[in-house]
C-alpha positions as CSV (number, residue, x, y, z in Angstrom):
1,X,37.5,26.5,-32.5
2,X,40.8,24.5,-32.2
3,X,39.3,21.4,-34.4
4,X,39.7,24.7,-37.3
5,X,42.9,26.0,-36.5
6,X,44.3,22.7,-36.6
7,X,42.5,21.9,-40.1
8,X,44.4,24.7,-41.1
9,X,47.5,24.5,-39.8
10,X,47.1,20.5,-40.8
11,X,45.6,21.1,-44.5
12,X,48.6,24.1,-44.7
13,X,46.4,26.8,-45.9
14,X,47.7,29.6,-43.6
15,X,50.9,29.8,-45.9
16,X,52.0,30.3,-49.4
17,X,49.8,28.7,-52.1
18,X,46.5,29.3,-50.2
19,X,45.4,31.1,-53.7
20,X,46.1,28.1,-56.2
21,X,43.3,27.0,-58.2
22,X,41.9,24.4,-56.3
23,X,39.3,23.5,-58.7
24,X,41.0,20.0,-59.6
25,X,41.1,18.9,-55.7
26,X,39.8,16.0,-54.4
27,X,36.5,17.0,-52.9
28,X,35.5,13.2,-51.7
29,X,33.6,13.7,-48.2
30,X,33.5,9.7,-46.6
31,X,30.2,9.2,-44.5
32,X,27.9,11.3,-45.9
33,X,24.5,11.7,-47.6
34,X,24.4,14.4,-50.6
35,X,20.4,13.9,-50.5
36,X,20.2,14.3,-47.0
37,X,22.5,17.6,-47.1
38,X,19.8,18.8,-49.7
39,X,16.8,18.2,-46.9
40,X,18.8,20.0,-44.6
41,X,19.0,22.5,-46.8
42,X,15.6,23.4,-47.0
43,X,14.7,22.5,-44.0
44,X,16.9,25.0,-42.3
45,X,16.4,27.6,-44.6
46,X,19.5,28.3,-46.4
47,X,17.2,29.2,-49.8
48,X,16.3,32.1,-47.9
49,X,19.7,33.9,-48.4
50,X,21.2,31.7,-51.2
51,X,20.0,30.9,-55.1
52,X,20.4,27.0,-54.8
53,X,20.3,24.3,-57.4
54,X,17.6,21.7,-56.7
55,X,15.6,24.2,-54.4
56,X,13.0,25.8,-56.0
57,X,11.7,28.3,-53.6
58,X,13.0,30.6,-52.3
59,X,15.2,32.4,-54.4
60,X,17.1,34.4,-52.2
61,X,19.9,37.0,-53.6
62,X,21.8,38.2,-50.6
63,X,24.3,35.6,-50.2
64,X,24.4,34.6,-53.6
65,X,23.7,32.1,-56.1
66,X,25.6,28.4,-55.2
67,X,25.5,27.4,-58.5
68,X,28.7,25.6,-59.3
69,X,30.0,26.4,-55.9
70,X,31.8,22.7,-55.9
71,X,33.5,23.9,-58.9
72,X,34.8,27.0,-57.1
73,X,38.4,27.6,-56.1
74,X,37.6,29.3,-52.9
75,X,34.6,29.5,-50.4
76,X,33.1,33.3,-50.1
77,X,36.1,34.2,-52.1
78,X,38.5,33.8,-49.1
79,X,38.6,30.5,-48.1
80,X,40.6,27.1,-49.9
81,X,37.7,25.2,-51.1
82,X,38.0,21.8,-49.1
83,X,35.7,19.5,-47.8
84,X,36.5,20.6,-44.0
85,X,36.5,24.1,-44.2
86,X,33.0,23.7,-46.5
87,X,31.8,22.0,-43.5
88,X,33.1,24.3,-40.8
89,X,32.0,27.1,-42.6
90,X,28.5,26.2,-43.7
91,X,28.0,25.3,-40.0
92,X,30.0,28.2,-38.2
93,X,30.9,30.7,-40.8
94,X,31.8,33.3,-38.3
95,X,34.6,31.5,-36.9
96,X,36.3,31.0,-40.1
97,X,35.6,34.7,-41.3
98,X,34.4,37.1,-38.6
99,X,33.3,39.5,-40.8
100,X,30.7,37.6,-42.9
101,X,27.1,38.3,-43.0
102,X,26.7,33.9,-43.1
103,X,25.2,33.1,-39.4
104,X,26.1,30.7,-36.7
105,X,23.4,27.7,-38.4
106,X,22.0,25.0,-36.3
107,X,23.7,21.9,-37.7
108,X,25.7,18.8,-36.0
109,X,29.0,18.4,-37.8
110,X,27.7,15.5,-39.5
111,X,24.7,17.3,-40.2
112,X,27.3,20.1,-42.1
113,X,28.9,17.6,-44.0
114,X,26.4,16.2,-45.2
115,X,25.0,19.9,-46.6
116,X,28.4,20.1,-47.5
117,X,28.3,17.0,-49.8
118,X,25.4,18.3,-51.3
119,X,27.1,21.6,-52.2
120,X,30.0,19.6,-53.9
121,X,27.2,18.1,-56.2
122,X,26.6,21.4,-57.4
123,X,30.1,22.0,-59.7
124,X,28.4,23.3,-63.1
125,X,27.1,27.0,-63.2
């Protein structure tokens, strides 16, 4: 929990400008294996709440499609989309937003970015 407040205090998105388009940002993630976030993709389920590119079943609708999610400004419409809070959120959603219906997912940190990576592969709708 303090490794996310101090992204935030250290990537300044607690203050003014946290709405900006963000779509132009650098979304470079060192270390890490797009493919690999794709396995862990399936293999942990994720299709089974989201629509994903490059997963073909399931199809599932109630956290909604992640087509051109790399493209998005912001992550579940709240969140500056950066490569650190994709990866804290895509591990441990509800400590970023407590009110989100995303659970707690069984993934190391390297594990989350490299689902994370995957996700930023996925910028066209």
């Amino acid at each position: 929990m303090r490794f996310i407040g101090a992204a935030f205090t250290a990537l300044g998105l607690l203050g003014l400008g946290a709405c900006a388009d963000k779509a132009d940002a650098p979304r470079a993630l060192a270390g890490t294996d797009p493919a690999e976030g794709l396995r862990l993709i399936q293999s942990r389920g994720c299709a089974a709440c989201h629509k994903i590119p490059g997963v073909a079943w399931p199809e599932g609708r109630t956290g909604g499609s992640l087509a051109g999610v790399g493209a998005r400004p912001m992550i579940a419409g709240r969140l500056p989309n950066q490569p650190e809070v994709m990866a804290a959120f895509v591990r441990d959603a509800p400590s970023l937003l407590a009110d989100t219906g995303m659970p707690l997912m069984p993934l190391t940190e390297a594990e989350a970015r490299d689902v994370a990576a995957y996700l930023y592969t996925l910028d066209d709708d």
